[in-house]
C-alpha positions in Angstrom: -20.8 61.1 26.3 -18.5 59.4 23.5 -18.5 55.1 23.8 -15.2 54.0 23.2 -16.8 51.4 20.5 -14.1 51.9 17.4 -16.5 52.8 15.0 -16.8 56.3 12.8 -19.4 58.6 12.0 -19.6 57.5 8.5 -21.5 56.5 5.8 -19.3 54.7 3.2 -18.5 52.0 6.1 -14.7 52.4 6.5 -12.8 54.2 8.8 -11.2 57.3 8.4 -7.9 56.0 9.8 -8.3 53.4 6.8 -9.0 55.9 4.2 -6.1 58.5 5.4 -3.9 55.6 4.7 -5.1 55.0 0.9 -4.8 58.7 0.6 -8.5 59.7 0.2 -8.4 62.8 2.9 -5.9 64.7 3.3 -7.4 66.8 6.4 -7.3 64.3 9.2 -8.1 65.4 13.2 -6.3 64.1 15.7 -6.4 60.2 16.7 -6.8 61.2 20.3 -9.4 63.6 20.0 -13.0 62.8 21.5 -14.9 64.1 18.6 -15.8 62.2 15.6 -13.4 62.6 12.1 -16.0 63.8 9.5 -15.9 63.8 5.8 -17.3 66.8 3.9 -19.8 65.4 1.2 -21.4 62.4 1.6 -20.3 59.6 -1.4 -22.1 58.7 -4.5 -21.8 55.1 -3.4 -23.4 55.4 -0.7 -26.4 52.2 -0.5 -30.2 53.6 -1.4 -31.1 51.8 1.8 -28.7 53.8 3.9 -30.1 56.5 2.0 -33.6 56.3 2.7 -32.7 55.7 6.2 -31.1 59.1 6.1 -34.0 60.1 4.8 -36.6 58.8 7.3 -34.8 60.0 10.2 -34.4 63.7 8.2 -38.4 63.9 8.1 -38.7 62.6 12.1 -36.4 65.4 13.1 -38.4 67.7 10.7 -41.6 66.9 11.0 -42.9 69.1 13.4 -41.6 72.0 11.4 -43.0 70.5 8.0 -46.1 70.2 10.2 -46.8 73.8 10.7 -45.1 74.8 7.0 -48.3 72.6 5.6 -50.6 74.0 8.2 -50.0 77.9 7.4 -50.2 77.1 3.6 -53.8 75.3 4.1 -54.9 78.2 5.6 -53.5 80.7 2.9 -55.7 78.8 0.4 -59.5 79.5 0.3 -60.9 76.3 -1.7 -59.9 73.9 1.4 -61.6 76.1 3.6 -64.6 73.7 3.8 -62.3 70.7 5.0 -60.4 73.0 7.8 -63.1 74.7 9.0 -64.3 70.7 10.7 -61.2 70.5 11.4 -60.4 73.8 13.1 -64.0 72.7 15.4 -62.4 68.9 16.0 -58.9 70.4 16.9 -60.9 72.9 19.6 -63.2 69.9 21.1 -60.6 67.4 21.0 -59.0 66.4 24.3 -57.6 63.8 23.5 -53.8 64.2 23.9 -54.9 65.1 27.5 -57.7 62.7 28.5 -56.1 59.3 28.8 -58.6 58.2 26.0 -55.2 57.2 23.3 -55.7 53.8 23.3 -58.7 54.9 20.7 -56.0 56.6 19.0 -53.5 54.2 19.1 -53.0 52.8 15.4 -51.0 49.1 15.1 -50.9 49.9 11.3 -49.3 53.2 11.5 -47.0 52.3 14.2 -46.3 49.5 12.2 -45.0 51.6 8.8 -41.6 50.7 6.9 -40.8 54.6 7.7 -40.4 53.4 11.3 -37.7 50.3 11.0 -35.8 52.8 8.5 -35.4 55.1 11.3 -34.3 52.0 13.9 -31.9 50.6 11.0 -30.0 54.6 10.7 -28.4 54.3 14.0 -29.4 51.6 14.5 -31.3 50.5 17.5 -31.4 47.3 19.2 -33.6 46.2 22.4 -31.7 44.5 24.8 -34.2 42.1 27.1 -33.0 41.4 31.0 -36.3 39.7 32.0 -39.7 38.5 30.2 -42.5 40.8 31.2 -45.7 39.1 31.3 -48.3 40.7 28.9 -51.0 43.3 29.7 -53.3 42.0 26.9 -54.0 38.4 25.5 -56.0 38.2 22.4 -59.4 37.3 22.3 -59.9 35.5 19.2 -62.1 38.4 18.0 -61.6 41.3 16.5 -62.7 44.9 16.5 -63.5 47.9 14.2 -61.7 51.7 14.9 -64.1 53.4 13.1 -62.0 56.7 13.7 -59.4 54.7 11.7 -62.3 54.3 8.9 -63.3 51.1 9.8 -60.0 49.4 10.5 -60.2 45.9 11.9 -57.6 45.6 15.0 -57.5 42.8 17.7 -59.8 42.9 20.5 -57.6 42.8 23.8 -58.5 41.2 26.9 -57.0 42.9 30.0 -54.6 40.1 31.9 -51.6 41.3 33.6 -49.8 44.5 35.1 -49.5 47.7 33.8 -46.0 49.0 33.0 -44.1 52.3 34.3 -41.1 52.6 31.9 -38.4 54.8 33.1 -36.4 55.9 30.4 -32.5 57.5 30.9 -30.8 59.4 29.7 -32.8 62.2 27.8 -30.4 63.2 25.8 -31.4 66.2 23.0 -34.4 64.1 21.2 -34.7 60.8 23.4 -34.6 59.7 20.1 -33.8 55.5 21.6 -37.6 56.0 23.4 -39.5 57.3 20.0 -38.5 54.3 18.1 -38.7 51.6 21.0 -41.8 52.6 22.4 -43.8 55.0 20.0 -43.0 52.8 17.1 -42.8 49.1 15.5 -39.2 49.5 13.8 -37.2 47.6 16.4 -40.1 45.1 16.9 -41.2 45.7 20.2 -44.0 43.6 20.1 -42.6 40.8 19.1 -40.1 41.5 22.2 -42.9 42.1 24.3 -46.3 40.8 23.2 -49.6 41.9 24.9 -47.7 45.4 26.1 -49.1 48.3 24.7 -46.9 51.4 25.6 -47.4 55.3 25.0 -44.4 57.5 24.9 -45.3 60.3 27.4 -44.1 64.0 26.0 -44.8 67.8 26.8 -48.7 69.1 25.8 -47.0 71.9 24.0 -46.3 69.5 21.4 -50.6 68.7 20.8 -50.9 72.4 19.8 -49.9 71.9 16.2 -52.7 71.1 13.8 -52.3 67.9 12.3 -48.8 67.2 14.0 -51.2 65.8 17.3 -53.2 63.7 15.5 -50.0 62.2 13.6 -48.1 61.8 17.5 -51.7 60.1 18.9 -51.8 58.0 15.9 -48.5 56.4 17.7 -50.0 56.5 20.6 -48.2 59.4 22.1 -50.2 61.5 24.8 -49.5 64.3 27.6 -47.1 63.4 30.1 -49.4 64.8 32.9 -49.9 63.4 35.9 -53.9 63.3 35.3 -53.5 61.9 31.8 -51.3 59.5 32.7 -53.2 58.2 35.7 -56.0 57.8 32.7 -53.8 56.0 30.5 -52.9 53.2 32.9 -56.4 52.9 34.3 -57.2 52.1 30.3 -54.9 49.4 30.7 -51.8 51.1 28.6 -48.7 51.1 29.5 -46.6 54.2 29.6 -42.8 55.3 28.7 -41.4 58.5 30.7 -38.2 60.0 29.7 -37.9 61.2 33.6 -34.7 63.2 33.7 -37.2 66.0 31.6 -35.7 69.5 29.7 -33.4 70.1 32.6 -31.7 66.6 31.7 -31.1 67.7 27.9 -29.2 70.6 28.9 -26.3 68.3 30.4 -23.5 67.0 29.1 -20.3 65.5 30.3 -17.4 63.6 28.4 -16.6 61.2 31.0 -19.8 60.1 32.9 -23.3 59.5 32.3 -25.6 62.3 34.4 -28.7 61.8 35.1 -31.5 63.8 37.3 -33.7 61.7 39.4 -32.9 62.6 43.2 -36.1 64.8 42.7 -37.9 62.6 40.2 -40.6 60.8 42.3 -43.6 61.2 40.6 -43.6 58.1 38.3 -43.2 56.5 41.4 -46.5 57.9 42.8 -47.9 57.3 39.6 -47.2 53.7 39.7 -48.6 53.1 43.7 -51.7 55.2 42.9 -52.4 52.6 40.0 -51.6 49.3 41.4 -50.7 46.1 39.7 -48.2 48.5 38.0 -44.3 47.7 37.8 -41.7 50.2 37.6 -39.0 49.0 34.7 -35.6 51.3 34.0 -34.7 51.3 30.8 -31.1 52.9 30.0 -30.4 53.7 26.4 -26.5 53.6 25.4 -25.5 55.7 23.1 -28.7 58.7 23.3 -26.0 61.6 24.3 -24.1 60.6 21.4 -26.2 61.4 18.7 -25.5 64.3 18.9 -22.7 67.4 20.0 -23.8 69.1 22.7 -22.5 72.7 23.8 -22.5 72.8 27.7 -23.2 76.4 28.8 -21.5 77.4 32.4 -23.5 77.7 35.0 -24.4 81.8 35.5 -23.3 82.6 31.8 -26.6 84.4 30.2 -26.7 81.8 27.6 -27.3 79.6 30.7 -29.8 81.5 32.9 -31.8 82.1 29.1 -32.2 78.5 28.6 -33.7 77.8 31.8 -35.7 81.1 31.2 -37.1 79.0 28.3 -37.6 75.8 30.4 -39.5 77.5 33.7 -42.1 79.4 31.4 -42.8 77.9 27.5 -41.9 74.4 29.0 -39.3 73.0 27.0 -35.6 73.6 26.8 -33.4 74.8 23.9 -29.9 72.5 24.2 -26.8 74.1 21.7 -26.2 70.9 19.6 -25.4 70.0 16.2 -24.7 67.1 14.0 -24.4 66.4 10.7 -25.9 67.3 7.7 -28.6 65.4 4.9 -26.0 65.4 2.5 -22.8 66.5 4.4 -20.5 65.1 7.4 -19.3 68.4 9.2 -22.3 70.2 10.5 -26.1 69.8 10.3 -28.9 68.8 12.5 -29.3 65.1 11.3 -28.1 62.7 14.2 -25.1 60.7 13.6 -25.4 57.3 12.9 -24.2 56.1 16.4 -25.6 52.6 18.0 -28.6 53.2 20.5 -28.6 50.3 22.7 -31.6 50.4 24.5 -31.2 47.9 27.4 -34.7 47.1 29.1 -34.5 46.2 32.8 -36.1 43.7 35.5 -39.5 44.9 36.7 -40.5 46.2 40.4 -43.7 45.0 41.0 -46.0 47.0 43.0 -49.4 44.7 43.7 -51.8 46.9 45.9 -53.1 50.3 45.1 -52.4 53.4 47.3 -54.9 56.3 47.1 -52.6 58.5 49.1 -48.9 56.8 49.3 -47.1 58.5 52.2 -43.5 59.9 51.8 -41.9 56.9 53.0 -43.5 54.4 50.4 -42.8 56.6 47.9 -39.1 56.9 49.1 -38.7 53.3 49.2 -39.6 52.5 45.8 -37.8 55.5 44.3 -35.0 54.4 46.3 -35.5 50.4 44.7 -35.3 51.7 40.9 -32.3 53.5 41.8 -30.5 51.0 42.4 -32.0 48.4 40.5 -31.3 51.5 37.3 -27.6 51.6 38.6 -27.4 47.5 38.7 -28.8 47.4 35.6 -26.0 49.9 34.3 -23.1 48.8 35.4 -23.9 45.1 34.5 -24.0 45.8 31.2 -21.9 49.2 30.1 -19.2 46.9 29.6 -21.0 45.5 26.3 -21.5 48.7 24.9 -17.8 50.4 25.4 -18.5 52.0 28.6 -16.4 50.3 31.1 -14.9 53.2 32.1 -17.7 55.3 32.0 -19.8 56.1 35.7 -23.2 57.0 36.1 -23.8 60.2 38.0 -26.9 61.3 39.6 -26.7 65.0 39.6 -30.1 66.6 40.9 
């Protein structure tokens, strides 16, 4: 869904209505026409910092990929054998990604990398606070060694306040907006939010590549299971869902936001079976345009194949493109659109429910929907959407 913000998918920082005028492109789409203008070759002039951010956000896109490219050569060549055969015997043992045991994981430093706020600065993306949420942790005074981090010296917490639920909309291709607010330090979340350590939830799949899981955990990424993440708030951590799932990425509209949580109740569950959790939506303007997306019809084969895909590997595979690493007109690099990542007011939930009934469950679910929609329409204004709705669509 395009904003109506005024601004180009561009690098050189004027707009293409600008530079038709001085005489610098001579192929010009049309003014009314939803879809960004797009230059062919990215300038010369272009800032090294706006370069590296390109750069940065190439390699998160990537990485995966690079992941298992690195992984197969290892394995090609015999005289690292002695360091990947351990390794093979921790990747088997290892349930980590699954146990609700990432806090052990969980790396400040790494989180905390200048790779991270390069990524943020590319689109860029800005936390937007509607309430102060007290802290989960207070620091001791002391501090502690991860001696899986070789010996690192990090904080030692002390357990204080609620647990967070974070319900993040809309998924978009990449919920790119929830990687670098809640899996990262780039847009300074803990400065934000002190005392609230959060892991981004994602698809188990994802753990399966050598070295890529131990890179995600290092952020404090996990499973999004309903077991692991039962484990990871009894732990104390927080976690981030993106709730609208695969089935969400696969939607697109021009003229309204759609979402799918008429269905999605389990982070609700989650949240009474933990107690002295809150449930806090978080809406992210701007995810769906950071990229195109090709919306199949309903009953076409490309359609039935994709959710083929989704009901047996798991994930989904949306038609999309971009732009390119050093080109405007097609790649798979996000454009540089603003992700406004708008954090909203908590609902508390104080007493823990071994077995919430239907109705508890309903009445919560139905509390973050409309504290989600509040929270929405109270602000699209801000971010060019005023004439944009939200639609709930399954």
């Amino acid at each position: 869904m395009a904003r109506a913000t005024g601004f180009e998918h561009h690098e050189g920082g004027e707009t293409h209505a600008q530079e038709a005028a001085q005489g610098e492109i001579r192929d010009v789409r049309p003014v009314l026409s939803p879809k960004p203008s797009l230059q062919y070759c990215c300038s010369i002039r272009v800032p090294l910092r706006r370069r590296l951010q390109t750069l940065a956000v190439t390699w998160h896109i990537s990485s995966f990929v690079l992941f298992i490219v690195v992984t197969l050569y290892l394995i090609s060549v015999q005289r690292v054998w002695p360091i990947l055969i351990p390794y093979a015997v921790y990747y088997f043992v290892d349930r980590t990604p699954a146990n609700g045991r990432v806090r052990d994981r969980f790396s400040p430093w790494f989180r905390s990398l200048p790779l991270w706020r390069y990524i943020c600065e590319y689109f860029p993306i800005t936390i937007h606070k509607t309430a102060d949420l007290p802290p989960t942790f207070e620091w001791d005074g002391t501090y502690k060694r991860n001696w899986f981090w070789f010996g690192m010296k990090q904080k030692q917490m002390v357990r204080t306040g609620p647990r967070y639920i974070f319900g993040y909309h809309p998924h978009g291709v990449g919920a790119i907006g929830a990687f670098g607010t809640f899996a990262t330090e780039g847009c300074g979340w803990s400065r934000l939010f002190p005392g609230i350590c959060t892991s981004l939830l994602t698809l188990v799949t994802q753990f399966h590549i050598p070295f890529y899981r131990d890179y995600l955990l290092a952020l404090g990424i996990c499973s999004v299971s309903r077991k692991n993440a039962l484990k990871v708030l009894a732990d104390g951590q927080s976690i981030c869902i993106v709730v609208g799932g695969v089935r969400e990425s696969l939607l697109g509209s021009d003229d309204a936001f759609e979402l799918i949580l008429n269905k999605r109740k389990g982070f609700i569950k989650l949240a009474l079976e933990t107690g002295n959790a809150s449930l806090v939506p978080v809406f992210a303007f701007g995810e769906t345009d950071c990229f195109k997306m090709y919306e199949t019809e309903e009953g076409s084969i490309l359609h039935k194949f994709q959710f083929w895909i989704k009901k047996y590997f798991g994930f989904s595979v949306p038609i999309f493109f971009a732009r390119g690493l050093f080109n405007y007109d097609f790649g798979l690099v996000p454009f540089r659109t603003p992700l406004d990542i708008v954090i909203g007011k908590p609902i508390h939930i104080r007493e823990r429910y071994v077995q919430p009934n239907p109705e508890l469950i309903d009445h919560y679910h139905a509390l973050y929907v409309e504290s989600l929609k509040k929270m929405y329409y109270e602000h699209r204004a801000k971010f060019g959407c005023e004439n944009t709705e939200l639609h709930i669509v399954g």
